[in-house]
C-alpha positions in Angstrom: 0.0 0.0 0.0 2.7 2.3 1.1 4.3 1.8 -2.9 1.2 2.3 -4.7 0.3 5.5 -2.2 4.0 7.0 -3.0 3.4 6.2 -6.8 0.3 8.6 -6.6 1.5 10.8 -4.9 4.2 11.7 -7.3 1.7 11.7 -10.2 -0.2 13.8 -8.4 2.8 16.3 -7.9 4.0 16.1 -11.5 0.7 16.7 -12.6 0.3 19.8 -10.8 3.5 21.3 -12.0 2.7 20.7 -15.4 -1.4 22.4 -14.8 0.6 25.1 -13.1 2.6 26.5 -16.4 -0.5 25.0 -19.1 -2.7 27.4 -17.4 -0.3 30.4 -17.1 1.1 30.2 -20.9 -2.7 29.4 -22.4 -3.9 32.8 -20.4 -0.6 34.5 -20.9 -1.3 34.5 -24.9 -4.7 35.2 -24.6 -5.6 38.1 -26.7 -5.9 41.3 -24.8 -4.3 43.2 -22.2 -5.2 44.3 -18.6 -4.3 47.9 -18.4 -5.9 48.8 -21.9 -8.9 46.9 -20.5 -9.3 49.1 -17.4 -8.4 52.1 -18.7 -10.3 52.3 -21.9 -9.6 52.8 -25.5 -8.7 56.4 -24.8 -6.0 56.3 -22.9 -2.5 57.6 -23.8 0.2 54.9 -23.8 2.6 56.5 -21.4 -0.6 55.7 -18.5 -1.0 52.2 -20.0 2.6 52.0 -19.4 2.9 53.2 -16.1 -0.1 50.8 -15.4 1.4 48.0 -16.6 4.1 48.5 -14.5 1.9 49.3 -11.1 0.1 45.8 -11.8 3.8 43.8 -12.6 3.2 43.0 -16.3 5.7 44.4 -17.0 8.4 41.7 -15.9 9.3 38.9 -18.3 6.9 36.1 -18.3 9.0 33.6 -16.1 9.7 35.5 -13.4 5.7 36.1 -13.3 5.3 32.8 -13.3 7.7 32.0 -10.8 6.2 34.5 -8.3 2.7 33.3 -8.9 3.7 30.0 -8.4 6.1 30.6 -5.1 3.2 32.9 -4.0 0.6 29.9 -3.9 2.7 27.5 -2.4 2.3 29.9 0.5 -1.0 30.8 0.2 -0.6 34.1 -1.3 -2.5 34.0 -5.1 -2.2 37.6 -5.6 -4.3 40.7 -5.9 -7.0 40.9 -8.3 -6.5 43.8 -11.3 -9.5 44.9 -11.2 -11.0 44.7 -7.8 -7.7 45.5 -5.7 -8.3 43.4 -3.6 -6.8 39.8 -2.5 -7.5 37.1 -4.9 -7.9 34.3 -1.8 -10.3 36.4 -0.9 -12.1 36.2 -3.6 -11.7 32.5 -4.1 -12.9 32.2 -0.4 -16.0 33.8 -0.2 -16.4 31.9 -3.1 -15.9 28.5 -2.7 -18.0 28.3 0.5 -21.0 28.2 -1.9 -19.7 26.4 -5.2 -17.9 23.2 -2.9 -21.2 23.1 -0.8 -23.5 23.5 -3.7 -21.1 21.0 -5.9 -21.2 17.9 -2.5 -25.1 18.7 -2.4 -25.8 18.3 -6.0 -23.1 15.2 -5.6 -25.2 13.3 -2.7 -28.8 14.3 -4.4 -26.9 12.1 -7.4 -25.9 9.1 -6.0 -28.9 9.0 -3.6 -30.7 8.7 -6.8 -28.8 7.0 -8.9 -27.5 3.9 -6.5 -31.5 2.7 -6.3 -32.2 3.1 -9.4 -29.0 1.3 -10.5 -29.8 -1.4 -8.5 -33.3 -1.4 -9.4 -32.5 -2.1 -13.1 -30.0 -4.4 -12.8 -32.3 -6.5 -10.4 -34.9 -6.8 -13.0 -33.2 -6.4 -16.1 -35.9 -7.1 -19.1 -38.5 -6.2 -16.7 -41.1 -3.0 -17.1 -39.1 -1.5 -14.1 -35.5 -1.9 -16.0 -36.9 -0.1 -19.2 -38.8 2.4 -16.9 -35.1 3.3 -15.3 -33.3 2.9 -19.0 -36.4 5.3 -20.2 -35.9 7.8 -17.3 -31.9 7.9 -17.6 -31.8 8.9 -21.1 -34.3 11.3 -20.9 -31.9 12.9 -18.0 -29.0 12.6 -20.2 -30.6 14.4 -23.1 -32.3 17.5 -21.4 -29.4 20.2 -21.0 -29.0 20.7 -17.1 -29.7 24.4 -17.9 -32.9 24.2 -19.3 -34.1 21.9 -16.8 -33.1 24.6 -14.2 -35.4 27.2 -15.7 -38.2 24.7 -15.5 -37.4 24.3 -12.0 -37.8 28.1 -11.7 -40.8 28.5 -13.6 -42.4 25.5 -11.2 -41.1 26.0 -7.7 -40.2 29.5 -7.8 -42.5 31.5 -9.6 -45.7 29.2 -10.0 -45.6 27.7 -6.8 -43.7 30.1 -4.9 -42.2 27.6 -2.6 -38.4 28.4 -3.3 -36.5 31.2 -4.4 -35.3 31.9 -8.2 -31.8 33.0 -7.1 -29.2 34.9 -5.3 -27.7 33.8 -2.5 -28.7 35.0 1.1 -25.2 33.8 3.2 -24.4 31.6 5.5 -25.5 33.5 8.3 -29.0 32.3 7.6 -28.2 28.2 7.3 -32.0 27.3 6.6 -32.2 30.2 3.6 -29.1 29.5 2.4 -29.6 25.7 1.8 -32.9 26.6 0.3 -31.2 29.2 -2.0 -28.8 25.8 -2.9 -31.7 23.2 -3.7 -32.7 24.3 -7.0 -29.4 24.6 -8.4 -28.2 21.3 -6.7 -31.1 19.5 -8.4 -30.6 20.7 -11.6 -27.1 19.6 -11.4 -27.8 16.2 -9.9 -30.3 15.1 -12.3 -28.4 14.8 -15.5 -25.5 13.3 -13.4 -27.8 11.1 -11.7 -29.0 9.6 -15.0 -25.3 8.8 -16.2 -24.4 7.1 -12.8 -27.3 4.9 -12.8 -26.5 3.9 -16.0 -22.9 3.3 -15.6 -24.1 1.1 -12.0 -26.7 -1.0 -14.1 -24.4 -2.1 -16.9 -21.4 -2.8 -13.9 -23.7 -4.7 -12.0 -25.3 -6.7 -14.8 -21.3 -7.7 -15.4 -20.8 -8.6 -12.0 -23.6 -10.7 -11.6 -22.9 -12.9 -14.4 -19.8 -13.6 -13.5 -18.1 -17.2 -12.1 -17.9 -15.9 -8.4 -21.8 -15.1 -8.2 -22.7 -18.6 -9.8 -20.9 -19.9 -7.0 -22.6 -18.2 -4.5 -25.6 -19.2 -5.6 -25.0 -22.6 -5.5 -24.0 -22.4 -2.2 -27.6 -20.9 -1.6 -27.6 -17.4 -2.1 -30.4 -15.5 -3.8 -30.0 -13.7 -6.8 -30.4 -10.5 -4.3 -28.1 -11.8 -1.1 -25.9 -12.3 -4.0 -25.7 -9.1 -5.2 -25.7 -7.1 -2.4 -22.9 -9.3 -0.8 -20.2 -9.8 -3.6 -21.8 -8.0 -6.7 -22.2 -4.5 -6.1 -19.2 -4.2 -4.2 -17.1 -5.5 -7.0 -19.1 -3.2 -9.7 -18.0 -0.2 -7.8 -15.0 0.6 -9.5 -16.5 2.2 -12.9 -18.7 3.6 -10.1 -15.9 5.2 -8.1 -14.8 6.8 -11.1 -18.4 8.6 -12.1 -18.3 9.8 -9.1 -14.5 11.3 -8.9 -15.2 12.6 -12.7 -18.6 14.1 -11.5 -17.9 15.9 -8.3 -14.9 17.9 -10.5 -17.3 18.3 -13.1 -20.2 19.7 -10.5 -16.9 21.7 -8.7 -15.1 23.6 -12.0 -19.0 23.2 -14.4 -21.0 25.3 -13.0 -20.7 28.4 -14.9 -23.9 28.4 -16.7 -26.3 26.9 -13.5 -24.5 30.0 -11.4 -25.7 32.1 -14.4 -28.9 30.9 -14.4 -29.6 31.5 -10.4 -27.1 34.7 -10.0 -24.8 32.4 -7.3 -22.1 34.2 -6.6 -19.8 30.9 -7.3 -16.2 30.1 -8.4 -17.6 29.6 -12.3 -19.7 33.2 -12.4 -15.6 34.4 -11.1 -13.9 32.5 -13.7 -16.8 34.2 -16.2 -16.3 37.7 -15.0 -12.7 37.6 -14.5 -12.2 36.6 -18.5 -14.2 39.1 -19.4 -12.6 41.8 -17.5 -9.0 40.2 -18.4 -8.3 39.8 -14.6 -5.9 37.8 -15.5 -4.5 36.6 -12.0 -8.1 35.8 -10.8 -8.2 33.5 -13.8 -4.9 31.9 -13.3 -5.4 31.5 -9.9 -9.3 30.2 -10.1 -8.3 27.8 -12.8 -5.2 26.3 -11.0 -7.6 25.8 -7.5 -10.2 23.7 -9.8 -7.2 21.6 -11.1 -5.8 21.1 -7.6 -9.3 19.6 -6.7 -9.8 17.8 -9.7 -6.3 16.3 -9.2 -6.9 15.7 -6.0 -10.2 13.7 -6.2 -8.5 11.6 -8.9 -5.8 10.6 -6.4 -9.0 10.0 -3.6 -10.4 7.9 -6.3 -7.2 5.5 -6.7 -7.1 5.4 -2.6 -10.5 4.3 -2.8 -10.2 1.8 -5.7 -6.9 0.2 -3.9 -9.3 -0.2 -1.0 -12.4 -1.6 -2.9 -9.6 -4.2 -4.9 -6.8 -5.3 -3.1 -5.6 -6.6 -6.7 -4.0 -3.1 -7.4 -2.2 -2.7 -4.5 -0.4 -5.9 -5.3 0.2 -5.0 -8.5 2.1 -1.6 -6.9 
């Protein structure tokens, strides 16, 4: 365990210093610059100049980089262009309603999708199978951002039961959770739909494999058997939905934000490129890339546990 977890880690490492310098050259040759940006189209070149040089732009490109990067290793990302203010900040105030909003939308998903899952492969061929298969690619083909404004037009402004956005804080738990729901369930559904899918066709594997058969003749039913040996050895495909799903539900949000004015990481990402901030976006993107890394390397941990295989094969 202790070869496979040092194996990882170093991936995980490597693959963070690589994200680091994609993401500065890709927004480094973006078209545009800051100080024009914020000064307008009338301003005279010796400002833009003295601008540039106020905001650090004006250094060569690697020793930006290298501060950027040295400043996050301590925790320092920066101070936004346009807001003057510091970006950690930002990405603080931030986060506590994307990363809430993302695990709620997450556990609305697999609450859904494990029965259902289950359900299906239990009866496959049956009326309640195709009734799942029907129901999961209907939720894979609806856009989660359409389905959100149908959420609206129901629960917010028909029924008036919940609200159509904005976000209240966290000083107010109850309102804030309520401001969360509609968003969460528009994310979880489409996500739901994929994981019960990807659950039905692992289990339907499992189930016919050698291992099950022998269960059963040692007097198993068909559902002791799956519960005991089959769905914990169809988890795997599983476990990586779910990784893949909570980065997606994390970094994707852009549009759902958009949608219910949630003051999230993707509506900063959003603003930030259109206002060239170009530290906010550097430093925005890189966070999102650190969690999706990090889940990844969560996901192995977790498939090393669930299959003792691969930590032989480390």
């Amino acid at each position: 365990m202790l070869a496979y977890l040092t194996r990882r880690l170093t991936s995980l490492i490597l693959s963070l210093a690589v994200a680091s310098l994609v993401i500065f050259l890709v927004v480094e040759v973006a078209p545009g610059d800051p100080a024009s940006y914020m000064l307008g189209i009338n301003a005279q070149p010796d400002t833009i100049a003295a601008l540039r040089s106020e905001l650090g732009l004006d250094v060569p490109r690697s020793e930006r980089y290298l501060t950027w990067v040295s400043g996050m290793l301590q925790g320092d990302f920066g101070t936004s262009y346009t807001y003057r203010t510091e970006v950690s900040g930002m990405i603080a105030d931030r986060l506590w309603i994307s990363l809430p909003l993302a695990l709620l939308a997450l556990t609305l998903s697999t609450l859904i999708a494990f029965p259902a899952g289950i359900l299906a492969a239990s009866r496959r061929g049956k009326p309640a199978d195709m009734g799942v298969m029907a129901a999961t690619q209907l939720g894979v083909a609806v856009p989660n951002f359409w389905f959100a404004m149908l959420l609206v037009l129901l629960f917010a402004i028909k029924l008036r039961v919940m609200p159509s956005g904005g976000f209240p804080g966290w000083d107010e738990p109850l309102a804030a959770l309520k401001a969360l729901t509609l968003p969460a369930v528009s994310l979880a559904l489409p996500q739901a739909a994929i994981l019960a899918r990807v659950l039905r066709s692992s289990l339907i594997d499992a189930l016919a494999e050698d291992y099950i058969r022998t269960a059963r003749a040692k007097g198993l039913t068909r559902r002791q058997a799956l519960w005991r040996h089959g769905l914990r050895n169809a988890l795997i495909p599983v476990l990586t939905i779910i990784g893949l799903q909570f980065s997606f539900l994390l970094a994707g949000a852009i549009i759902i934000e958009q949608v219910f004015y949630l003051p999230g990481l993707g509506r900063l990402i959003f603003q930030s490129i259109s206002q060239r901030d170009l530290i906010v976006v550097e430093s925005v993107v890189m966070l999102l890339v650190f969690a999706v890394i990090v889940v990844n390397f969560l996901t192995d941990l977790a498939y090393a546990l669930v299959d003792p295989r691969l930590r032989r094969r480390a």
